[in-house]
C-alpha positions in Angstrom: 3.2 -4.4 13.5 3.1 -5.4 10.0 5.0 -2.4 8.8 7.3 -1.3 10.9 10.5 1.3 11.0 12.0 3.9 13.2 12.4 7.3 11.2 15.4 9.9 12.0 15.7 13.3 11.5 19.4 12.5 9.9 21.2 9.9 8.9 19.6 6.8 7.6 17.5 5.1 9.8 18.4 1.5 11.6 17.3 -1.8 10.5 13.6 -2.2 10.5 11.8 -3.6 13.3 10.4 -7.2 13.0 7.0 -7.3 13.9 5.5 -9.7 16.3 5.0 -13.3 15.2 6.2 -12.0 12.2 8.2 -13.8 9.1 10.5 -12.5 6.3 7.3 -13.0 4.0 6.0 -9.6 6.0 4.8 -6.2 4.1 8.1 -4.4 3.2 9.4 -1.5 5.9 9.3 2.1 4.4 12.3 4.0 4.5 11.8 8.0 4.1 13.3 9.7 6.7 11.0 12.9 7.0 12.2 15.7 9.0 10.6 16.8 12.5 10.7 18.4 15.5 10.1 18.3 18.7 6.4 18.3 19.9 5.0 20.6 22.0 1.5 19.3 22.9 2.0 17.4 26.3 0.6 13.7 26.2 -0.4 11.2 29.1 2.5 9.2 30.2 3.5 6.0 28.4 1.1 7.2 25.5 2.2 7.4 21.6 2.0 10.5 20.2 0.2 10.7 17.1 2.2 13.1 14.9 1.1 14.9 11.1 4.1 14.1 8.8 4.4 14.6 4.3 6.9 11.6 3.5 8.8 13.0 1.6 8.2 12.4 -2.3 11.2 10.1 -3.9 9.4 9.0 -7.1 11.5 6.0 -7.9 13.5 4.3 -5.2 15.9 1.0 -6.4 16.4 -1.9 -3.9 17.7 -4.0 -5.8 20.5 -4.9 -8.3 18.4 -4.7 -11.1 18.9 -1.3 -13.0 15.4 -0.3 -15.2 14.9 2.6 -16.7 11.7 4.4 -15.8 11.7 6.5 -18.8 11.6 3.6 -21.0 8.8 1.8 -19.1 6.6 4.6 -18.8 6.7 4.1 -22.7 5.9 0.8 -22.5 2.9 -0.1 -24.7 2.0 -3.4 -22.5 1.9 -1.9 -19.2 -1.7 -1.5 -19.6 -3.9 -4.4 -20.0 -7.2 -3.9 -22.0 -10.5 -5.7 -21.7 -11.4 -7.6 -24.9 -14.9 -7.3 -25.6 -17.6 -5.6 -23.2 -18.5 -8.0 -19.8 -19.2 -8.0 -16.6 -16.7 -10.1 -15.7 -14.6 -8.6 -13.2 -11.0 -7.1 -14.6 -9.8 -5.9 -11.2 -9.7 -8.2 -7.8 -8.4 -6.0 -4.4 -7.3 -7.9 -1.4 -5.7 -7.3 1.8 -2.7 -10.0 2.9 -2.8 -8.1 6.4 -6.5 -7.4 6.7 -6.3 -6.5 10.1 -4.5 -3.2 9.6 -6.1 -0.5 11.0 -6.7 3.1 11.0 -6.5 5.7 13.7 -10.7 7.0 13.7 -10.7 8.6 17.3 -9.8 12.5 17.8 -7.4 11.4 21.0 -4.1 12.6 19.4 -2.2 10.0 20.7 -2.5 5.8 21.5 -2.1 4.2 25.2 -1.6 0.5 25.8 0.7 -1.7 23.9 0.8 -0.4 20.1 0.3 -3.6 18.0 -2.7 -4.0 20.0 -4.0 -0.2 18.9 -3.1 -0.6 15.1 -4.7 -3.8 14.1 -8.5 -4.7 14.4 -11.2 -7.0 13.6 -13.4 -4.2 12.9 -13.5 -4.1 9.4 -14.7 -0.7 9.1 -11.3 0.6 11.3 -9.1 -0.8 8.5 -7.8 -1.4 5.3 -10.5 -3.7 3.9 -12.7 -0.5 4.3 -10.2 1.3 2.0 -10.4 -1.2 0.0 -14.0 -1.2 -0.7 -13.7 2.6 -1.5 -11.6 1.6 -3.9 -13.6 -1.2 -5.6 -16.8 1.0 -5.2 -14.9 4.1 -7.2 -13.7 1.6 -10.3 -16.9 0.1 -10.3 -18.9 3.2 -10.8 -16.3 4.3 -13.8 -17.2 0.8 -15.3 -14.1 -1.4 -14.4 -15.6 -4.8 -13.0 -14.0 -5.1 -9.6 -14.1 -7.4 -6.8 -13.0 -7.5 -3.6 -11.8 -10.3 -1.2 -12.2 -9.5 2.5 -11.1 -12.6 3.7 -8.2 -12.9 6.9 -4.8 -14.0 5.9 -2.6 -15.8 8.1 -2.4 -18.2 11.2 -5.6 -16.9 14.1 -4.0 -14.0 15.9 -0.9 -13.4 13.6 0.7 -12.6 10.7 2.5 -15.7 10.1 2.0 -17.4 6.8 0.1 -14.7 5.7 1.2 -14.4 2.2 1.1 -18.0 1.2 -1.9 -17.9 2.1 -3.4 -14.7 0.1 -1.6 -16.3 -2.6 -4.0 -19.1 -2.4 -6.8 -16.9 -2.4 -5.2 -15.1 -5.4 -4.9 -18.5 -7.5 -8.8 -19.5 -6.3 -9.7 -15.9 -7.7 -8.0 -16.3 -10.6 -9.6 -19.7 -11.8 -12.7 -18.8 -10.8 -12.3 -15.2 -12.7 -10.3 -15.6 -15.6 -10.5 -12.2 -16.5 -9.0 -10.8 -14.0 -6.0 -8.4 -15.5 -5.5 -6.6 -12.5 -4.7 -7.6 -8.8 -4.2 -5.0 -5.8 -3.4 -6.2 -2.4 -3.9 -3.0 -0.5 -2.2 -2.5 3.1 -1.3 0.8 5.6 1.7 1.7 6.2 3.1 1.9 10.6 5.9 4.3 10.6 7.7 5.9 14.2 9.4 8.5 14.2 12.8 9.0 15.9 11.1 10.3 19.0 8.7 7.7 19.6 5.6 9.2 17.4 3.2 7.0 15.3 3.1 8.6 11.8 0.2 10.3 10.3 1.1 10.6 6.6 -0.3 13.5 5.3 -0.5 15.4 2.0 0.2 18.5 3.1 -2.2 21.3 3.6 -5.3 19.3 2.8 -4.3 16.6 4.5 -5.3 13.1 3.5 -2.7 9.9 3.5 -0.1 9.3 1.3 0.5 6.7 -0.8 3.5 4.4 -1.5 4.0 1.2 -4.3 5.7 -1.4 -3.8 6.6 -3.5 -6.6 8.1 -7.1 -6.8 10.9 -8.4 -8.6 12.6 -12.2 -8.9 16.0 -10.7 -6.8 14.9 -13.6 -4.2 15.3 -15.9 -6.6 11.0 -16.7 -7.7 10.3 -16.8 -11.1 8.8 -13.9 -11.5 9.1 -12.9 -15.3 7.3 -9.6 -15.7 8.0 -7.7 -12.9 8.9 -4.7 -15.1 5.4 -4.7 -16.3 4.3 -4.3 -12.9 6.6 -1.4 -12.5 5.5 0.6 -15.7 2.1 0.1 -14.4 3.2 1.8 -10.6 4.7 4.5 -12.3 2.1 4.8 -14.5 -0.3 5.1 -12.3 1.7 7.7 -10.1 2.3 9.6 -13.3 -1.4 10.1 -14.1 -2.0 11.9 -10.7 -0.3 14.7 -12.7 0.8 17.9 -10.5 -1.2 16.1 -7.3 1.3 13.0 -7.1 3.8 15.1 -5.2 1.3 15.2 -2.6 0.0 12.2 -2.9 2.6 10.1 -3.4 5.5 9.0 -1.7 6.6 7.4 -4.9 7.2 3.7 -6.2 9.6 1.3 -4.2 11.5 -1.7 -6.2 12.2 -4.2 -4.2 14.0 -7.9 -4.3 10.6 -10.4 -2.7 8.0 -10.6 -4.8 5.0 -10.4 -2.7 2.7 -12.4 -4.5 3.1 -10.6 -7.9 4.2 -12.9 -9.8 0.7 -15.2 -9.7 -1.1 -12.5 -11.5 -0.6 -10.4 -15.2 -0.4 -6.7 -13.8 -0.3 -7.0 -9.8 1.0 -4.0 -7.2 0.8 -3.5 -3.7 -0.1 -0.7 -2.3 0.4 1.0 0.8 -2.0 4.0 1.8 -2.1 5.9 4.4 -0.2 5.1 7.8 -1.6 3.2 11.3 -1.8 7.8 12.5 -4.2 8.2 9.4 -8.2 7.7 9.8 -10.0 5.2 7.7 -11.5 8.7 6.2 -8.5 10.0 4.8 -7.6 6.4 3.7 -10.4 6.2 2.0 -10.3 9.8 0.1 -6.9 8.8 -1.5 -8.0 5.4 -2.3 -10.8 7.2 -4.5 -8.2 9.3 -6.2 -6.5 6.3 -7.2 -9.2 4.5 -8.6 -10.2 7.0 -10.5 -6.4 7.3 -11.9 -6.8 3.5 -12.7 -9.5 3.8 -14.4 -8.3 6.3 -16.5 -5.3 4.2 -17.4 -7.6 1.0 -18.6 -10.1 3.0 -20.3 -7.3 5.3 -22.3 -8.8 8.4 -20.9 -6.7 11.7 -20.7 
């Protein structure tokens, strides 16, 4: 599946799992080991235990060779791109490169059949293009102009090519809305454990899915110029969910592809919830993040 790693208890975990008709231009693999334990709810066999898991919280984690300080980007006064003038031209577009991701909405604790086949749909309401409009309807109600593309990325039936061609659809959104200052291409998260379990990320007591950033950088070589404005926005953004990002977030992830985030002025991808989460609590924490956006752009707080 699209994003895809085995979690240990200890140690670091082995190298991620390639997905299925997948290519290296993939969604990037997570990589926070959290600890568990064995279950002890008994499951039908050959089923996939659905298990309740808070990633841990790492704030800032550096793939790359590249050495930033987050303390000086959090300062930086160009992070946070401002409207000029009042339109209704939209300032924000959302997107989904795998829009087929999917949530877990049934109250069976567990999966049966083959797993890719149980964690992506073409019912949009089961995935993330349903978390996505949460998050468009939330920044459009604070008065941030949003869009939203629903559109399927990729050759029928897989993943490959999926990015070139969201990039595409970012470049025909882009001409067509040249206002845009702000591009998220929202995905889940498909994590196992160490013992076989698909990961429900939760936020701890009140449950709800974590969420994880993922930002770009020219290490593969792209141009790819301001990459560190993308990352004082991500950290930005996590540092406006004040005492709650803890919870909520797993934290920002620097890595060396650039996922399409170099095509547009402030772009991030974000990764909410996990294939274990419902659309529901998706959706909740997708709310909470617009509403930290939206803070940001209109200098609130």
């Amino acid at each position: 599946f699209a994003v895809t790693n085995v979690l240990q208890s200890h140690g670091k975990a082995p190298a991620p799992v390639a997905p299925p008709n997948a290519t290296e231009d993939t969604a990037p693999e997570s990589k926070d080991p959290p600890e568990e334990g064995p279950s002890e709810k008994t499951f039908p066999e050959g089923s996939i235990p659905i298990e309740a898991v808070q990633l841990e919280h790492f704030y800032f984690k550096n793939e790359t060779v590249f050495r930033p300080d987050p303390e000086a980007l959090l300062r930086d006064p160009e992070a946070v791109l401002k409207p000029v003038g009042e339109s209704e031209a939209p300032i924000v577009l959302i997107l989904h490169t795998h829009a087929t991701e999917a949530y877990h909405d049934s109250e069976q604790p567990y999966l049966t059949g083959i797993l890719g086949d149980q964690i992506y749909s073409s019912t949009p309401d089961s995935t993330v293009k349903r978390v996505g409009r949460a998050l468009c309807e939330t920044l459009n109600q604070r008065g941030i102009p949003t869009v939203q593309c629903e559109e399927l990325h990729g050759e029928e039936g897989t993943l490959r090519g999926a990015y070139a061609h969201s990039a595409e659809c970012i470049q025909k959104y882009l001409e067509k809305y040249p206002s845009i200052l702000y591009v998220i291409d929202l995905h889940r998260d498909g994590i196992l454990t160490a013992n076989g379990s698909l990961v429900k990320s939760s936020r701890g007591e009140d449950g709800g899915a974590q969420v994880m950033a993922v930002v770009g950088t020219d290490g593969n070589g792209t141009l790819h110029p301001q990459w560190q404005k993308n990352l004082s926005l991500a950290l930005l953004l996590m540092e406006e969910q004040g005492a709650e990002k803890e919870g909520l977030w797993r934290g920002v992830v620097l890595r060396n592809a650039t996922y399409n985030q170099e095509l547009a002025p402030r772009m991030l991808l974000l990764e909410i919830g996990s294939a274990g989460n419902s659309t529901e609590e998706a959706c909740a924490s997708a709310i909470l993040i617009g509403e930290a956006l939206a803070r940001l752009i209109l200098g609130e707080g």
